[in-house]
MOPAC internal coordinates of N, CA, C and O (Angstrom, degrees):
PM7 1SCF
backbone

  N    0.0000 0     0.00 0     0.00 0    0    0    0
  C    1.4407 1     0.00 0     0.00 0    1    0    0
  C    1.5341 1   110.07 1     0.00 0    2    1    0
  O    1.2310 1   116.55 1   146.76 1    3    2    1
  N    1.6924 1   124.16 1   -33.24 1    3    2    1
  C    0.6594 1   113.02 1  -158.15 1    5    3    2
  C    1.8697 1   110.50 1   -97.74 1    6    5    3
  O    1.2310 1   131.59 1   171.71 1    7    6    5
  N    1.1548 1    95.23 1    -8.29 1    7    6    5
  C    1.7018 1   117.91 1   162.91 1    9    7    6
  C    1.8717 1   109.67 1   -59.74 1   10    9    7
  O    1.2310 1   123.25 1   122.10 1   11   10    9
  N    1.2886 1   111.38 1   -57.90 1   11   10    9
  C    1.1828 1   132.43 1  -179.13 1   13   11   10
  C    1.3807 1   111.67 1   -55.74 1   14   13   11
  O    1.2310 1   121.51 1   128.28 1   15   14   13
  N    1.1849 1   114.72 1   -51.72 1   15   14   13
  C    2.2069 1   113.11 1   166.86 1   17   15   14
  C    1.2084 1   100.51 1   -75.70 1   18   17   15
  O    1.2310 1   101.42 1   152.01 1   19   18   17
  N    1.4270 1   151.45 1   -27.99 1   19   18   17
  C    1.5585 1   137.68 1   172.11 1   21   19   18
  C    1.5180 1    99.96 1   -44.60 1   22   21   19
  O    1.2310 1   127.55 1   118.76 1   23   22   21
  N    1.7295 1   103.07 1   -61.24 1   23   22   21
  C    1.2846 1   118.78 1  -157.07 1   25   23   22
  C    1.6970 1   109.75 1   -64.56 1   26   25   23
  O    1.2310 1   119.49 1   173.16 1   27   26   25
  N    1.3602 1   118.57 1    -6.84 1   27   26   25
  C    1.5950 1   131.26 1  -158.89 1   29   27   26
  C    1.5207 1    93.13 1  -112.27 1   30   29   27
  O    1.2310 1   119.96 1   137.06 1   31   30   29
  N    1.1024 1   117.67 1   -42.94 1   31   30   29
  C    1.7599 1   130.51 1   171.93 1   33   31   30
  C    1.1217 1   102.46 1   -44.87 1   34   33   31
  O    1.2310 1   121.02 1   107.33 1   35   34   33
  N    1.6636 1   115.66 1   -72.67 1   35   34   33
  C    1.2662 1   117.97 1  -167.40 1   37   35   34
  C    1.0252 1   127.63 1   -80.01 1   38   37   35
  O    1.2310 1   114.33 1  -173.01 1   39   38   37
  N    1.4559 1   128.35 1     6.99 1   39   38   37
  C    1.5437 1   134.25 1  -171.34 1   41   39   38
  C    1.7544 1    85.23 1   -91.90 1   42   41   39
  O    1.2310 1   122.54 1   139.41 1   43   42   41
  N    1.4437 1   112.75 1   -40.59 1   43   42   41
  C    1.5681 1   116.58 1  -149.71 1   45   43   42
  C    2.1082 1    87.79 1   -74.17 1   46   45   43
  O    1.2310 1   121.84 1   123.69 1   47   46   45
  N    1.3004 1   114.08 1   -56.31 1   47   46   45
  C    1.0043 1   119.84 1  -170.31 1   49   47   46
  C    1.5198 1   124.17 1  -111.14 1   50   49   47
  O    1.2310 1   121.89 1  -104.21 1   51   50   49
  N    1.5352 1   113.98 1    75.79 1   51   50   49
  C    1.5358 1   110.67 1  -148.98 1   53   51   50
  C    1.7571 1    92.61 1   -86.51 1   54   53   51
  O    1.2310 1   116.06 1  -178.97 1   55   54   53
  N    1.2049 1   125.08 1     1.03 1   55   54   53
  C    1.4833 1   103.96 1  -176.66 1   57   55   54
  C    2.1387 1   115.26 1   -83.85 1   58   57   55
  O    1.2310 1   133.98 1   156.44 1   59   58   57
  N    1.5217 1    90.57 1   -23.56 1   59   58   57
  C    1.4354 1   112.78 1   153.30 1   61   59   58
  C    1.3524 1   123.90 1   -67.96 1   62   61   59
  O    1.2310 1   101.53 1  -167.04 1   63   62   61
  N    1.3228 1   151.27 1    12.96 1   63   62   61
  C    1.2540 1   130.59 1  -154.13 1   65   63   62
  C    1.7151 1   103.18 1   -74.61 1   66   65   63
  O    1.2310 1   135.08 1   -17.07 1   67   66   65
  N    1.5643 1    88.43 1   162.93 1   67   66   65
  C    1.4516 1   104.14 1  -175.57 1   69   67   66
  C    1.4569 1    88.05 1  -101.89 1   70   69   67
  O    1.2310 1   126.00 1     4.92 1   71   70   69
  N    1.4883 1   106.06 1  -175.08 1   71   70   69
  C    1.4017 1   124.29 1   178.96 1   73   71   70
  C    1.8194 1   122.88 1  -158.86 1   74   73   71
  O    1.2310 1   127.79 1    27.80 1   75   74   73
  N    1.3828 1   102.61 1  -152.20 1   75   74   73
  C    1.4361 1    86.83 1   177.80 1   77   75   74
  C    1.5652 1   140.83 1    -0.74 1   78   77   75
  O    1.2310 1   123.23 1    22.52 1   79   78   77
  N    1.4535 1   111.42 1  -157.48 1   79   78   77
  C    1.4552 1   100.69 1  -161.03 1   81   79   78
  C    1.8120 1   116.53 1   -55.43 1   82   81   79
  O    1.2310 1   119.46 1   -12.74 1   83   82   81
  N    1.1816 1   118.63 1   167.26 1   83   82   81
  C    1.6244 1   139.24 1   177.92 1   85   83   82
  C    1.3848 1    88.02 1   -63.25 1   86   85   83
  O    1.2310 1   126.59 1   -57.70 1   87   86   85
  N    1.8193 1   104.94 1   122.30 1   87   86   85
  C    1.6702 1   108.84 1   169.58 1   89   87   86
  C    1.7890 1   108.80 1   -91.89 1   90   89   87
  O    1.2310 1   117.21 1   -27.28 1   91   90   89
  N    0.7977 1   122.91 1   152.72 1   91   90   89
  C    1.6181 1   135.10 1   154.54 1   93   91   90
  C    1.6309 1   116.60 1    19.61 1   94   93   91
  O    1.2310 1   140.50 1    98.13 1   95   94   93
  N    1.5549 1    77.83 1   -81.87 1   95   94   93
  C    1.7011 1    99.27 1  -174.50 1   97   95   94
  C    1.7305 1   102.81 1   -77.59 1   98   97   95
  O    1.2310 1   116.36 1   155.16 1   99   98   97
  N    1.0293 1   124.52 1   -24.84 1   99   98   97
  C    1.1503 1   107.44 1   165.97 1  101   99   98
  C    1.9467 1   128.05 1   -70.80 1  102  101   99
  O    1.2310 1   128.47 1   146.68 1  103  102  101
  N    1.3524 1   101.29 1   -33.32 1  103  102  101
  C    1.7916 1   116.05 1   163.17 1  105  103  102
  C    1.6349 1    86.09 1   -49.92 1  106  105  103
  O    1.2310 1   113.23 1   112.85 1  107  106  105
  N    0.9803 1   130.40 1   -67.15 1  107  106  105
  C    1.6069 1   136.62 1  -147.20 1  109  107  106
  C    1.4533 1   103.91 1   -53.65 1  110  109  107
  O    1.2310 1   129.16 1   129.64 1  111  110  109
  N    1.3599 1    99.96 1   -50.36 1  111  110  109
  C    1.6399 1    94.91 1  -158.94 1  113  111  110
  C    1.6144 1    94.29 1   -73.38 1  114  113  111
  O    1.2310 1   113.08 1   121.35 1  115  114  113
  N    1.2139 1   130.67 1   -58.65 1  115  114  113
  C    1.5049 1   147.54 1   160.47 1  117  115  114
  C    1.7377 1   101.33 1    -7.35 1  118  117  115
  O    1.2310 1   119.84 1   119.05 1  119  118  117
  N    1.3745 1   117.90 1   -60.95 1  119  118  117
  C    1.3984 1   117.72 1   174.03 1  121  119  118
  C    1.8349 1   120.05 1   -62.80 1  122  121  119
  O    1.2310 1   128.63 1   131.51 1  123  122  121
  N    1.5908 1   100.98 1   -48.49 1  123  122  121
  C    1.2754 1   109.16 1   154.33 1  125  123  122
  C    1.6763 1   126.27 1   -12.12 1  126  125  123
  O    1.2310 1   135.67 1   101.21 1  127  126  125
  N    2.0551 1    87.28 1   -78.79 1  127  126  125
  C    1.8374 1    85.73 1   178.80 1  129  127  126
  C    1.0285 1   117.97 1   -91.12 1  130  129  127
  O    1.2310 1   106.92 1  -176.93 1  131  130  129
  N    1.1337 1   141.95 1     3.07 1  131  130  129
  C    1.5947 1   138.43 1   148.57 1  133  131  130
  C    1.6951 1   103.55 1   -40.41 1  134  133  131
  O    1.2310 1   120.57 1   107.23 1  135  134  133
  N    1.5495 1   116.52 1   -72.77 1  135  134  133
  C    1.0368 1   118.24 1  -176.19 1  137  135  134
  C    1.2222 1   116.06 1   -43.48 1  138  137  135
  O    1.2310 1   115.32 1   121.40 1  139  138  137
  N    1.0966 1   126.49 1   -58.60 1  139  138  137
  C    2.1066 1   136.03 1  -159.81 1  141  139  138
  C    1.7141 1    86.72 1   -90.37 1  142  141  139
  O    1.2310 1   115.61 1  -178.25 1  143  142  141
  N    1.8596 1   125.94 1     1.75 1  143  142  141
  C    1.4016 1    79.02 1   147.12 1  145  143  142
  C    1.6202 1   111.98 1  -109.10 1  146  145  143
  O    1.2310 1   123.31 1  -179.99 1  147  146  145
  N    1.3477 1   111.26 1     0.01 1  147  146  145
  C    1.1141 1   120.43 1  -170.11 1  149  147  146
  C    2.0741 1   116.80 1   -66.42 1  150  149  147
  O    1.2310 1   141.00 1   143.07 1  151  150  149
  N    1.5203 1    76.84 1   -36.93 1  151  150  149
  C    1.9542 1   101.31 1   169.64 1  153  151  150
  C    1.3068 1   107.72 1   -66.37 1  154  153  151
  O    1.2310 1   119.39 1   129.00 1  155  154  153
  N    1.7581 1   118.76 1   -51.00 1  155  154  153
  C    1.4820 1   115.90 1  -159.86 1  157  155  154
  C    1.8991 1    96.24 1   -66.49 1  158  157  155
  O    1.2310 1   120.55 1   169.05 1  159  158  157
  N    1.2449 1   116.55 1   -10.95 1  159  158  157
  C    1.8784 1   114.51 1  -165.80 1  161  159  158
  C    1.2066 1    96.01 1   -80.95 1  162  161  159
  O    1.2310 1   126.11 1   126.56 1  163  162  161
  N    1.5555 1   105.86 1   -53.44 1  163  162  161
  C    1.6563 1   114.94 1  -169.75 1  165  163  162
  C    1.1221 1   134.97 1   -61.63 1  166  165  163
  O    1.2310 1   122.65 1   126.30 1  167  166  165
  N    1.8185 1   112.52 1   -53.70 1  167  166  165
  C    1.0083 1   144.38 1   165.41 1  169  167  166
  C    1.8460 1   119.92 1   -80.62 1  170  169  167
  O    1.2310 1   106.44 1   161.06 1  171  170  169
  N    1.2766 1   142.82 1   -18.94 1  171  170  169
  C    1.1450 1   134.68 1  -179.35 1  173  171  170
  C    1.7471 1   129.79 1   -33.15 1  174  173  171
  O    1.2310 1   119.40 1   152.59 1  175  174  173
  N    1.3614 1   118.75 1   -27.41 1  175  174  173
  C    0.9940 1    99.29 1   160.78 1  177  175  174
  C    2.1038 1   119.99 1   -95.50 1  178  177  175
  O    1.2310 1   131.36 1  -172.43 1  179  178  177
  N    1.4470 1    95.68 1     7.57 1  179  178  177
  C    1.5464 1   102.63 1   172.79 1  181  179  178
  C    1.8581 1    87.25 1   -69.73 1  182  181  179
  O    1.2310 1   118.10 1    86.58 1  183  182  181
  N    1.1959 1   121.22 1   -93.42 1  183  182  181
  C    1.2955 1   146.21 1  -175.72 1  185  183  182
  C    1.5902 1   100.44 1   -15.88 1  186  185  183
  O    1.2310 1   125.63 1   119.43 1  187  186  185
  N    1.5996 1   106.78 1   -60.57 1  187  186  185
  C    1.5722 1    82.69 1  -170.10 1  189  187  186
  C    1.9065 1   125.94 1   -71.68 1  190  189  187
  O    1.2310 1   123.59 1   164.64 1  191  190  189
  N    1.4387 1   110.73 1   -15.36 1  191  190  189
  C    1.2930 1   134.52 1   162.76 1  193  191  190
  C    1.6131 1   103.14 1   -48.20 1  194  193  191
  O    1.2310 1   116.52 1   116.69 1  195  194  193
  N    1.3266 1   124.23 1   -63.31 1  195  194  193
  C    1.4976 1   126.53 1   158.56 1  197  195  194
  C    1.1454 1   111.91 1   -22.24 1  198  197  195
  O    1.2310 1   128.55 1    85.09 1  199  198  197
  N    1.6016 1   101.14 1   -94.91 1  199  198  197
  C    1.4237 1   115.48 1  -175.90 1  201  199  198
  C    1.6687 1   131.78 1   -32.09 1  202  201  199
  O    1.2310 1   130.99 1   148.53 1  203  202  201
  N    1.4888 1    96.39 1   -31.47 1  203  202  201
  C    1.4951 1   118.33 1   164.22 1  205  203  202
  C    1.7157 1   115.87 1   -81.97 1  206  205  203
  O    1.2310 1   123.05 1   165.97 1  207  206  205
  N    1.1314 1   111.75 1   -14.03 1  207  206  205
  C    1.3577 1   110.72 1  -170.39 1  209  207  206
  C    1.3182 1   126.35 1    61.15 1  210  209  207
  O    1.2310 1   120.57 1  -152.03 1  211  210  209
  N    1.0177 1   116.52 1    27.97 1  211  210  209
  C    1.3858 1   146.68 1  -176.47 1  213  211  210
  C    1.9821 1   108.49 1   -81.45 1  214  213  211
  O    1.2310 1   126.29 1   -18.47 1  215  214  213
  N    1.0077 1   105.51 1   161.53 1  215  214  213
  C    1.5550 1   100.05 1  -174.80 1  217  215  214
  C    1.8264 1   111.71 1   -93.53 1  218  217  215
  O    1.2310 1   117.89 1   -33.26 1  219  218  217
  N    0.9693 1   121.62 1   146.74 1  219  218  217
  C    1.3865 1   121.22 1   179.64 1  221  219  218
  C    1.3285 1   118.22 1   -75.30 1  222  221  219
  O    1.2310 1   111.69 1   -36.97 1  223  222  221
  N    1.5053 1   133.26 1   143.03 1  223  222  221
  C    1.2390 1   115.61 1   179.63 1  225  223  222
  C    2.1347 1   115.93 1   -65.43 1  226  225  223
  O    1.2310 1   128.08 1   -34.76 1  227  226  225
  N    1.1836 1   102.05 1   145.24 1  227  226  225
  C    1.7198 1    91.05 1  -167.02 1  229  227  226
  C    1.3772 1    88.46 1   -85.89 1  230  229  227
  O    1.2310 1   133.91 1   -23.32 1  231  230  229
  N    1.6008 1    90.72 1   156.68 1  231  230  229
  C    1.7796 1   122.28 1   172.96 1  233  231  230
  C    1.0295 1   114.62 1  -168.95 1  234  233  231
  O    1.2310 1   114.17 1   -46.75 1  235  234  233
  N    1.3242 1   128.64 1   133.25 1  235  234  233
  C    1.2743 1   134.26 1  -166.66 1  237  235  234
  C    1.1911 1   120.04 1   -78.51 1  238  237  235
  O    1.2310 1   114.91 1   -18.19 1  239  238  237
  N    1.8874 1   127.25 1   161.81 1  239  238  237
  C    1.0852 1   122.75 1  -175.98 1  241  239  238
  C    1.6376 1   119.59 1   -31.65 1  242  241  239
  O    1.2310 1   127.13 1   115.65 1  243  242  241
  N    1.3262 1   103.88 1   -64.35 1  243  242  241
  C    1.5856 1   121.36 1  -173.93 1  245  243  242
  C    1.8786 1   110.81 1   -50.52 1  246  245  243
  O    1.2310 1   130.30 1   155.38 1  247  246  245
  N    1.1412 1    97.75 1   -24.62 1  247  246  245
  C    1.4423 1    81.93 1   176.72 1  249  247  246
  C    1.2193 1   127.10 1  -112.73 1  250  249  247
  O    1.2310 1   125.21 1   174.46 1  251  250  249
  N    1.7324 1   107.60 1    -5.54 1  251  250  249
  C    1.3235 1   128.81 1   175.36 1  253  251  250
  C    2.5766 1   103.18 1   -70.25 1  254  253  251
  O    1.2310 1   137.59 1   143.51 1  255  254  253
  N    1.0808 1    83.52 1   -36.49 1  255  254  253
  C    1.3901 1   125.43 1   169.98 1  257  255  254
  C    1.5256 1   127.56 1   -49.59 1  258  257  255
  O    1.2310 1   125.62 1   130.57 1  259  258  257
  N    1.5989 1   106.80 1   -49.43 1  259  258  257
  C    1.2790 1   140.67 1   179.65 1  261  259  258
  C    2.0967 1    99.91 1   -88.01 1  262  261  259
  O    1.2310 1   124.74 1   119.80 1  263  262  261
  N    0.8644 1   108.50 1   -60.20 1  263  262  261
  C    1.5141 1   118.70 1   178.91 1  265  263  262
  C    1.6685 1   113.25 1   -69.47 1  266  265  263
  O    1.2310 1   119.89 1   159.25 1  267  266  265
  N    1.2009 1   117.82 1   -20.75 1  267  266  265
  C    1.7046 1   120.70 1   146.03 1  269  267  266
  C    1.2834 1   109.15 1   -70.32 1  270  269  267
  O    1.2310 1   115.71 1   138.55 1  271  270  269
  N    1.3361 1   125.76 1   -41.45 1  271  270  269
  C    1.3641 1    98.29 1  -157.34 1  273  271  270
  C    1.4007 1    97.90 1   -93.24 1  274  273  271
  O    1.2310 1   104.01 1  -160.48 1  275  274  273
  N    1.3676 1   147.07 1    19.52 1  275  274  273
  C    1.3986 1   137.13 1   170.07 1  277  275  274
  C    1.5893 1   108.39 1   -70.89 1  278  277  275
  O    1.2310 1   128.16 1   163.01 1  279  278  277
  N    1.4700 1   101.88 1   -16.99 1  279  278  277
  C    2.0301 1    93.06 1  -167.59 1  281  279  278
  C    1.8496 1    93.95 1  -131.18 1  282  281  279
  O    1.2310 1   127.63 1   155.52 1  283  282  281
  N    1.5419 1   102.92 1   -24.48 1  283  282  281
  C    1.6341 1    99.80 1  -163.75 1  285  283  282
  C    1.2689 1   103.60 1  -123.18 1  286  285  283
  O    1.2310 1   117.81 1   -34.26 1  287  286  285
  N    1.8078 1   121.77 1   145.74 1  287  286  285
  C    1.6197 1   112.89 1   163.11 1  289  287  286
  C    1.5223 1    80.12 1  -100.79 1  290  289  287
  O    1.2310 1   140.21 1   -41.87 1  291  290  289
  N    1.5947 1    78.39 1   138.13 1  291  290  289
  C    2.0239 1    93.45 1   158.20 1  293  291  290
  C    1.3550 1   124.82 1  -111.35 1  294  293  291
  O    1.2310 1   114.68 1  -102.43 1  295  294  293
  N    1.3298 1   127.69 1    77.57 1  295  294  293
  C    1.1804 1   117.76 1   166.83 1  297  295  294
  C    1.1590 1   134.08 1     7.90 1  298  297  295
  O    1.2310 1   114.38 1   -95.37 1  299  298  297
  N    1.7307 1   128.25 1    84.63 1  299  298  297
  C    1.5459 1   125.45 1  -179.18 1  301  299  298
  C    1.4208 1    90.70 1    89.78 1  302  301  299
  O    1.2310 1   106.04 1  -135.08 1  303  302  301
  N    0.9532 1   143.53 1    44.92 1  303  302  301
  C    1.7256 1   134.00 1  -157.32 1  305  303  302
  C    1.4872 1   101.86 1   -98.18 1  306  305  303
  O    1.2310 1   109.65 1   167.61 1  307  306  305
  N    0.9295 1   137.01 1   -12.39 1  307  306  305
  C    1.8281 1   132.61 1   147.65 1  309  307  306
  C    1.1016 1   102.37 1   -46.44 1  310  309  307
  O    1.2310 1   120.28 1    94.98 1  311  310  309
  N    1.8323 1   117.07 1   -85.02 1  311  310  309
  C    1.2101 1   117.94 1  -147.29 1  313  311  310
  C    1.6350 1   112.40 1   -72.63 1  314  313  311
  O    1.2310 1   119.24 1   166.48 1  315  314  313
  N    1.9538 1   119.06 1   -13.52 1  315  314  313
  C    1.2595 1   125.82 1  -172.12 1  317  315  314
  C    1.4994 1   102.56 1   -73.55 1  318  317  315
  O    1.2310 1   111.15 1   145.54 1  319  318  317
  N    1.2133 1   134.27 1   -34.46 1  319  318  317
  C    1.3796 1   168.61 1  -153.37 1  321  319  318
  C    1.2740 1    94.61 1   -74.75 1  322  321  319
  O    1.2310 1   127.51 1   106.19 1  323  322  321
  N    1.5466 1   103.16 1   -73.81 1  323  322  321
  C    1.8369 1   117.81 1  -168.17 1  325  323  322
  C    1.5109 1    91.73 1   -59.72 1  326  325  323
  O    1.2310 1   124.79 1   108.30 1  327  326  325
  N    1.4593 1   108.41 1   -71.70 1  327  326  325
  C    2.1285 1    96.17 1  -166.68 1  329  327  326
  C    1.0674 1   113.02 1   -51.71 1  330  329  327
  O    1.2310 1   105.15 1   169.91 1  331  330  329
  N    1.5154 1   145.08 1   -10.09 1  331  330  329
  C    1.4159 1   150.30 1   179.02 1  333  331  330
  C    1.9792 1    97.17 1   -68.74 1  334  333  331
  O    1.2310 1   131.80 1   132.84 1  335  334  333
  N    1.5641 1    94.82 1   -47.16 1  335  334  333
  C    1.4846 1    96.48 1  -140.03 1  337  335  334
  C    1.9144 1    85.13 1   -76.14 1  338  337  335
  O    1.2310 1   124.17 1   133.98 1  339  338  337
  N    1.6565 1   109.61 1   -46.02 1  339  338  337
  C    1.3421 1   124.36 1  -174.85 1  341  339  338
  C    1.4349 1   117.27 1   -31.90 1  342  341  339
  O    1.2310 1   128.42 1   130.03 1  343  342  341
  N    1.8680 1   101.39 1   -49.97 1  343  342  341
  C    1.7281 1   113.10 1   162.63 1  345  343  342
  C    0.8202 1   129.82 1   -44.58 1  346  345  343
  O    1.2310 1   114.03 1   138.36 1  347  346  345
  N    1.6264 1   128.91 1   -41.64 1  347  346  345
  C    1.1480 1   146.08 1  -142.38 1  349  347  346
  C    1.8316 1    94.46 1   -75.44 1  350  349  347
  O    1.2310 1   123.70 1   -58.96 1  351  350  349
  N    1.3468 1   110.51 1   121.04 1  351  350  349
  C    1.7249 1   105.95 1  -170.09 1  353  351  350
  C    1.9002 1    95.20 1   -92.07 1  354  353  351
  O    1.2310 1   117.00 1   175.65 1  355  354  353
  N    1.7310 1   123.31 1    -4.35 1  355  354  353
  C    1.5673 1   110.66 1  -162.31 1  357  355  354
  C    1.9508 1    68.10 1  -115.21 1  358  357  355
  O    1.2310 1   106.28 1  -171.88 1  359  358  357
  N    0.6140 1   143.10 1     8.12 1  359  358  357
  C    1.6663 1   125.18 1   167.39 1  361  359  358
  C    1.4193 1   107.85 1  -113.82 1  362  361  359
  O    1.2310 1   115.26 1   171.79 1  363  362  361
  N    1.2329 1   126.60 1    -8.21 1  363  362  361
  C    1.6753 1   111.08 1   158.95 1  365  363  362
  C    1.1203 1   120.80 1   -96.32 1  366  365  363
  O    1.2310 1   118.47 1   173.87 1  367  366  365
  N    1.5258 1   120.53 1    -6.13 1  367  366  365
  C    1.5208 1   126.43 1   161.02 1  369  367  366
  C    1.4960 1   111.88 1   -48.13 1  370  369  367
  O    1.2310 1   120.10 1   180.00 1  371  370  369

């Protein structure tokens, strides 16, 4: 992926070209849209509920919890979970 935005960079702006190996921030952003497209597959009707400002369907810590951990470990993932959810200003409504 991250070959593929070098290669999209430099088509757009060839008097800039990059070269040699993949720097840093370029891995970064590359991981970036993997992720947000990986969310927009999974999550799309979470996101567009957002985007709409619309309310999320409710679920409790434990299962919000349970449905991370099928693909992700989250480090501390109770308590990361709870301060996520605690923030959340349309889930304490």
């Amino acid at each position: 992926m991250a070959w593929c935005m070098r290669f999209k960079e430099n088509a757009r702006n060839p008097l800039k070209r990059t070269t040699g190996n993949l720097t840093v921030p370029e891995l970064s952003a590359a991981l970036i849209c993997l992720v947000r497209s990986v969310q927009f597959v999974y999550f799309s009707k979470d996101i567009q509920c957002i985007m709409k400002g619309e309310i999320l369907s409710n679920s409790s810590v434990e299962a919000t919890l349970a449905n991370l951990r099928t693909q992700f470990w989250v480090t501390n993932g109770r308590s990361t979970v709870k301060r996520v959810w605690n923030n959340c200003l349309k889930c304490l409504k």
